[in-house]
PLY file of the C-alpha trace (Angstrom):
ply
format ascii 1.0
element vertex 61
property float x
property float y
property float z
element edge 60
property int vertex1
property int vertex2
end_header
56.36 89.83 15.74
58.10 88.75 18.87
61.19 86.35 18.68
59.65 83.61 19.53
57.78 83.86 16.58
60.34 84.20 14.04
61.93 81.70 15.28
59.09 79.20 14.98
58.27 80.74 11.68
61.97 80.32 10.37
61.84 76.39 11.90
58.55 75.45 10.46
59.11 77.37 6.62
62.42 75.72 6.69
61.03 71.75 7.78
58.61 72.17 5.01
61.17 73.51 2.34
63.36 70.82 3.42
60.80 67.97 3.38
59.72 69.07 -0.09
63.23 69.03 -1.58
63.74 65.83 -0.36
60.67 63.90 -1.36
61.42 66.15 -4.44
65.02 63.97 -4.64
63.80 60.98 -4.20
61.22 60.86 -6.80
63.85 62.35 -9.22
66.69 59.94 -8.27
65.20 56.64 -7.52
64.91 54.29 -10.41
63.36 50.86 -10.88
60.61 51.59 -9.22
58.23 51.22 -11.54
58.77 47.41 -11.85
58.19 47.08 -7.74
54.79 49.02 -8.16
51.89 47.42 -7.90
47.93 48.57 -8.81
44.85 48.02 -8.51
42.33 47.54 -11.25
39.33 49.07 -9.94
36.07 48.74 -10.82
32.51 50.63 -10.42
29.57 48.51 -10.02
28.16 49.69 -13.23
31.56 48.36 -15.02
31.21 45.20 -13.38
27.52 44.86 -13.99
28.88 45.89 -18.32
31.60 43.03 -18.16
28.48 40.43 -16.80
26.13 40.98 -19.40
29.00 40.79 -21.97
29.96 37.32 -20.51
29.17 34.67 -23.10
26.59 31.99 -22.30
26.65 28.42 -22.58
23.82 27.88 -24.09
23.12 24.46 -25.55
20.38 24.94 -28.57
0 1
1 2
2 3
3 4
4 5
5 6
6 7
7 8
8 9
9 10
10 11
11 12
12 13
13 14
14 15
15 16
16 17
17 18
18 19
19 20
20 21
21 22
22 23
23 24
24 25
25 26
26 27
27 28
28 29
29 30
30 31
31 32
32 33
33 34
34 35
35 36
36 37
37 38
38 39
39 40
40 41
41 42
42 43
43 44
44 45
45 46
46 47
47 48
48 49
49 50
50 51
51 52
52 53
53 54
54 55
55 56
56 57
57 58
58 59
59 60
């Protein structure tokens, strides 16, 4: 391999190593976060189609 290469080789395998460890350190070190999170409750159509026929009816006898 010419130098050119290793160098690009050395450059790119060392962004990604670095990259990982720090997303890596973050994850590790930052805490609280899991009051700012916020979801989603999702929902198939078949699960919503469940929780309408399980809806209670007003039904005057």
């Amino acid at each position: 391999m010419t130098t050119g290469g290793w160098i690009t080789m050395i450059v790119s395998v060392g962004f990604v190593t670095s990259l990982l460890t720090w997303c890596i350190y973050k994850v590790m070190t930052t805490s609280g976060e899991a009051e700012k999170m916020h979801g989603f409750e999702f929902e198939t159509p078949d699960e919503k189609e469940e929780h309408r026929d399980r809806r209670p009816t007003n039904h005057q006898p």
